[in-house]
C-alpha atoms as a printed R data frame, in Angstrom:
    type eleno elety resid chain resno       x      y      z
1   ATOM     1    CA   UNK     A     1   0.000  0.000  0.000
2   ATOM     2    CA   UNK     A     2   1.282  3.281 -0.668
3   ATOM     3    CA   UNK     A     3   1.750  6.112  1.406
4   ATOM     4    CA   UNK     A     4   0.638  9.661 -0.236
5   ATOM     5    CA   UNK     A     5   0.861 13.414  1.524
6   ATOM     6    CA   UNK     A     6  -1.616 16.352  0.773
7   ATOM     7    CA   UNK     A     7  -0.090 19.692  2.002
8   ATOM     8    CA   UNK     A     8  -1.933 22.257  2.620
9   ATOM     9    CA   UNK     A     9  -0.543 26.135  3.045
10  ATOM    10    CA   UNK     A    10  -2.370 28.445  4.497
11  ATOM    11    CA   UNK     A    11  -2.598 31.806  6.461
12  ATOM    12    CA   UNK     A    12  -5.254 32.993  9.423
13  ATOM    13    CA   UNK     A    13  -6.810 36.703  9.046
14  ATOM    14    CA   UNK     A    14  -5.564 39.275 10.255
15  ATOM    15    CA   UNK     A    15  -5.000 39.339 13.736
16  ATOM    16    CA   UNK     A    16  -7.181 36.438 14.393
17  ATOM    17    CA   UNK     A    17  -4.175 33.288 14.988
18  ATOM    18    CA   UNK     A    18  -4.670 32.384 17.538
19  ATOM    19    CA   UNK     A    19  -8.845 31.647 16.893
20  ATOM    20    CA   UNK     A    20  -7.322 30.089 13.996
21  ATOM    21    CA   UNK     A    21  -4.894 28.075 15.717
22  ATOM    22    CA   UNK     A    22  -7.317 26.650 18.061
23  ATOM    23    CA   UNK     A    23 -10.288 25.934 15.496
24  ATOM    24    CA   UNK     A    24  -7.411 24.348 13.132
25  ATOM    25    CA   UNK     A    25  -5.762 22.099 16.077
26  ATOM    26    CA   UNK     A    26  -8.448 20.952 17.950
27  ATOM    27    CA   UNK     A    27 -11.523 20.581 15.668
28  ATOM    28    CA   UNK     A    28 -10.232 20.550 12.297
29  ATOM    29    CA   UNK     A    29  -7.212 18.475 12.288
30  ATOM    30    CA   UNK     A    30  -9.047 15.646 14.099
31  ATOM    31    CA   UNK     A    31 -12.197 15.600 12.302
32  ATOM    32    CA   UNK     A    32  -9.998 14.935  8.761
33  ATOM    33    CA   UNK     A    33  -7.913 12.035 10.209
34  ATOM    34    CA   UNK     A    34 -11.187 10.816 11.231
35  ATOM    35    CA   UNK     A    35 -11.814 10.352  7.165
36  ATOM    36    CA   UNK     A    36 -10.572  6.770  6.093
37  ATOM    37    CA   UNK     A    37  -7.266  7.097  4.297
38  ATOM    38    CA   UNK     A    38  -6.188  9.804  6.316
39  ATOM    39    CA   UNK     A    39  -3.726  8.195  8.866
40  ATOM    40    CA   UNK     A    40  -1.461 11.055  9.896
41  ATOM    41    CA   UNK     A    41  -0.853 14.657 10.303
42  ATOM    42    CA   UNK     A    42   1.416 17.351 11.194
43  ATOM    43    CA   UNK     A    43   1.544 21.343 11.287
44  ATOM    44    CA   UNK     A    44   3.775 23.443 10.674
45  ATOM    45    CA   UNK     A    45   4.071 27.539 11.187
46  ATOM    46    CA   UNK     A    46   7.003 29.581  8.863
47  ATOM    47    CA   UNK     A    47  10.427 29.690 10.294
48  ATOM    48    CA   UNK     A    48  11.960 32.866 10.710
49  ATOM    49    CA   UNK     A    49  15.359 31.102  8.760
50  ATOM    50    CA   UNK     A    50  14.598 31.163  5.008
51  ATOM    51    CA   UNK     A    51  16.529 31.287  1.793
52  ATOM    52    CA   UNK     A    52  18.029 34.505  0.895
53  ATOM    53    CA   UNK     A    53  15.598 36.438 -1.657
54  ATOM    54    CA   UNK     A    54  12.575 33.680 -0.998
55  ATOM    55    CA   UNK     A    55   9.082 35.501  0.175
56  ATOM    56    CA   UNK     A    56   6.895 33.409  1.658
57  ATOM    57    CA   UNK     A    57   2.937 33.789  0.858
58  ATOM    58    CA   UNK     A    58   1.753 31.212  3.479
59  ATOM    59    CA   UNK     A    59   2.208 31.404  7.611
60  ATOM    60    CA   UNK     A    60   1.435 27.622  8.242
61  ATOM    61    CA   UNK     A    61   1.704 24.601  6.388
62  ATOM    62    CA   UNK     A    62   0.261 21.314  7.202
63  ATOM    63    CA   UNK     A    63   1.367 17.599  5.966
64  ATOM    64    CA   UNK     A    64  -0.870 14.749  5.561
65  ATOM    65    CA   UNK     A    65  -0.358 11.282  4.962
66  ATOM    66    CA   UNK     A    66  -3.334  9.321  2.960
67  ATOM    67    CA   UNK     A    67  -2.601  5.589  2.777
68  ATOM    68    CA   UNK     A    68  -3.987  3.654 -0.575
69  ATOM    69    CA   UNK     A    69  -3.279  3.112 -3.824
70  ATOM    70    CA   UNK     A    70  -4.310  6.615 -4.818
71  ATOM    71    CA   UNK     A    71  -5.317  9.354 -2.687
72  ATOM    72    CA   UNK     A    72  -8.736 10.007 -4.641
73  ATOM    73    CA   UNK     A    73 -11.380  8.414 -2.057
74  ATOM    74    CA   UNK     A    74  -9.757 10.203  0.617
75  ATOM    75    CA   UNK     A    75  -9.275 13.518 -1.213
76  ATOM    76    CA   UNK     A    76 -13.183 13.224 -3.021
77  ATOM    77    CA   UNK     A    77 -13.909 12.535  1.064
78  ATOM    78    CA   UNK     A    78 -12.532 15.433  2.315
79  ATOM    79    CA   UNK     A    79 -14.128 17.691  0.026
80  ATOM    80    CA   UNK     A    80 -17.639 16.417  0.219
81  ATOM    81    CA   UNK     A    81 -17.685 16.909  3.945
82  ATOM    82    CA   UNK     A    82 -16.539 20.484  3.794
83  ATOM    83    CA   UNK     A    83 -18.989 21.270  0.515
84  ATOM    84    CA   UNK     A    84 -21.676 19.445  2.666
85  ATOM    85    CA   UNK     A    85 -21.394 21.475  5.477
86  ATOM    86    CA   UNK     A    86 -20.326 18.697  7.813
87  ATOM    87    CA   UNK     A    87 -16.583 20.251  8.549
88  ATOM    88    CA   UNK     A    88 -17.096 23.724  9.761
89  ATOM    89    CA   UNK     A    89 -14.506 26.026  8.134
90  ATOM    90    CA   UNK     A    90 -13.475 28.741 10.636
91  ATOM    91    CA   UNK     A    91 -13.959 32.623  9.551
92  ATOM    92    CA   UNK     A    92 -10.545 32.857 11.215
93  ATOM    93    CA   UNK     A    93  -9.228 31.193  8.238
94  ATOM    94    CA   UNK     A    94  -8.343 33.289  5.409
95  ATOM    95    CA   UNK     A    95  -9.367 32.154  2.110
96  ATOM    96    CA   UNK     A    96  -6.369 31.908  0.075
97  ATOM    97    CA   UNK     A    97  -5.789 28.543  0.811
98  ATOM    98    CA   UNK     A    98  -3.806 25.926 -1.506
99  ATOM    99    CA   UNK     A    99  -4.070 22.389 -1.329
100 ATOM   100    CA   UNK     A   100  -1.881 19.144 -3.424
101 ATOM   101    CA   UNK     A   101  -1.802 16.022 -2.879
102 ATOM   102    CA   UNK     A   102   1.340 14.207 -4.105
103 ATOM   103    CA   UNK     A   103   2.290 10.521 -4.768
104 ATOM   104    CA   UNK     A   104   5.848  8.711 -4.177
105 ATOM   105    CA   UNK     A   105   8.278  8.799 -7.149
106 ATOM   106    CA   UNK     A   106  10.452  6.416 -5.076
107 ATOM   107    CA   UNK     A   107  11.923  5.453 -1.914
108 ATOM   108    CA   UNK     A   108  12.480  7.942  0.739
109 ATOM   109    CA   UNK     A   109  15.949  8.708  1.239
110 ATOM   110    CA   UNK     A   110  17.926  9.750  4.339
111 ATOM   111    CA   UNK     A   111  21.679 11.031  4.771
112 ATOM   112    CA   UNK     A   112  24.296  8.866  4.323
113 ATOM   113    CA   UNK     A   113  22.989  6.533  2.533
């Protein structure tokens, strides 16, 4: 079985991260690894350390990991429970939001080897 991620960047209004924070970590997060295929999760908020001349147009980032042969069901999931009203998505959240999901090209790799 193969092991997919879907990031997700993303940035809270204006002045209102920590409401987003909250509604993000403890209702959102949990309700889509409660969506079969959806196994993991992790968030992320922009480092201060970048590369020289890089501008970042997202605060937070967050990592998924769908297990399957193909994301799809999970994905198709996802966005039928926020279309249907079922996932509530927070006003904190601005709405410039982009989403991919991304499949293995091969094995992970580490240092050293």
């Amino acid at each position: 079985m193969s092991r997919h991620v879907f990031i997700s960047l993303m940035n809270a209004v204006e002045g209102k991260d920590a409401e987003y924070d909250a509604w993000y970590g403890e209702e959102h997060l949990p309700e889509v690894l409660k969506i079969p295929g959806f196994v993991a999760a992790q968030r992320f908020r922009l480092s201060t350390a970048q590369l020289a001349g890089m501008t970042p147009r997202w605060k937070y980032l967050v990592i998924y990991e769908i297990e399957g042969e193909s994301p799809k069901q999970a994905l198709a999931e996802l966005g039928r429970r926020i279309g249907g009203g079922e996932m509530i998505v927070s006003p904190a959240l601005a709405p410039d939001v982009a989403a991919w999901a991304y499949s293995p090209l091969e094995l992970r790799r580490t240092a050293g080897s």
